[in-house]
Each structure stands twice: as C-alpha cells, then as structure tokens.
C-alpha positions in Angstrom: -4.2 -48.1 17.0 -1.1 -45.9 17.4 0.4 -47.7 14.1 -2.9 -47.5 12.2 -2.9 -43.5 12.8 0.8 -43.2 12.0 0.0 -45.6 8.7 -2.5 -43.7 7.2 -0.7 -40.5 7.9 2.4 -41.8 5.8 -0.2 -42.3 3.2 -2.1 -39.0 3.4 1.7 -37.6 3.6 2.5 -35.9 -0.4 5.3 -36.5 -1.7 8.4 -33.6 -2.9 6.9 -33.5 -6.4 3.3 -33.1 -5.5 4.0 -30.5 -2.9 6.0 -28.5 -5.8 3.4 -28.8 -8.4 0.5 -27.3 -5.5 3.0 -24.7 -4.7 3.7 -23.7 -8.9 -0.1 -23.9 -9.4 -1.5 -21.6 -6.2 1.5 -18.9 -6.9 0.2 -18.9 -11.0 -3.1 -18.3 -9.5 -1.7 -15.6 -7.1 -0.5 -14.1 -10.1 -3.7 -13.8 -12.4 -5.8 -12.3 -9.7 -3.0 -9.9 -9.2 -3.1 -9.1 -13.0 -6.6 -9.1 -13.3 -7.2 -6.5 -10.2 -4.1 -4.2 -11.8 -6.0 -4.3 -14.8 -9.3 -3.4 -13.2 -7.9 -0.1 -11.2 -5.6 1.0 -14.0 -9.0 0.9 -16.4 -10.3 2.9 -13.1 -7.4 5.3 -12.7 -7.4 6.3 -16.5 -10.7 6.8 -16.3 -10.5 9.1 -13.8 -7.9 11.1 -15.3 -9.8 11.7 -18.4 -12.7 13.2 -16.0 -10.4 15.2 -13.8 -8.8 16.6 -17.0 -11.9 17.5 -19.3 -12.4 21.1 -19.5 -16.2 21.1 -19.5 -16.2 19.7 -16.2 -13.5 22.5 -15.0 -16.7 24.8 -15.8 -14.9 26.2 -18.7 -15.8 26.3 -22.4 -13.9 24.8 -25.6 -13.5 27.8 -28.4 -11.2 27.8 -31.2 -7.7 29.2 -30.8 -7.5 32.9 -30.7 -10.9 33.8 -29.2 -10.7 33.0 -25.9 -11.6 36.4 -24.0 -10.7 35.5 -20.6 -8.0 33.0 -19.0 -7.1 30.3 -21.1 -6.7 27.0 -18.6 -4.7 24.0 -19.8 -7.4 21.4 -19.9 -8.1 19.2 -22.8 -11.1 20.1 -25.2 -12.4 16.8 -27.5 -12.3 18.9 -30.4 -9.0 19.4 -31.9 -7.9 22.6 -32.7 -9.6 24.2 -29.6 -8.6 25.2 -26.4 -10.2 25.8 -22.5 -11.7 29.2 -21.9 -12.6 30.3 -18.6 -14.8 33.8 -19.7 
C-alpha cells in the first residue's frame, strides 16, 4: 500500500517545465487584473477631478472675461473664453 501511495504521487508530481509554465501563466493573469482595476479607478479618479474642479458646482457662475463683479475663483468654465465668478 505504502508503494502504491508513493507511486501515484510520483505520477501526480509535475515536472520543472510544467511548474514554470503554471507559474508564467497565473503571474500574466496577476497582471491583467492589476491593469484592468488601474484602469477602472484612474477612469474613477479623473472623473472626480473634473467634478471637484467645475465651477458651477463651486456655486459660482461662468461670465465672459472682464465682467465678473465679484471674486474671480480659478475653476474651469466649459465655455472657452469665460472664467468663474463668485458675485
């Protein structure tokens, strides 16, 4: 019984190669799920950025250069050619 465990354990045993080839394939794996979730929050991240830099949510107004009235903030404004008032 002793041999018959041992011998089908040589068997089951993979060789060098085979043990390479699982290890190159799981770390290329690692790899794209790493990618893929750097993609996910950077898409995330930028998003937020564009939010946390808009003017109308500052509570501020776009108006054209020159007739802002109050403190001009350095926000963006979508239209070009304007810049954030806060009247």
């Amino acid at each position: 019984m002793v041999q018959y465990f041992f011998g089908t354990w040589r068997k089951q045993k993979m060789s060098k190669a085979e043990m390479t080839m699982q290890t190159i394939v799981g770390i290329v794996l690692v790899i794209i799920i790493l990618v893929v979730l750097v993609l996910i929050l950077a898409k995330r991240v930028d998003m937020f950025k564009t939010g946390a830099n808009d003017c109308v949510s500052k509570g501020a107004n776009c108006v054209a250069q020159g007739e802002c009235t109050g403190k001009q903030l350095f926000y963006t404004c979508k239209l070009e050619g304007t810049i954030c008032c806060l009247e």
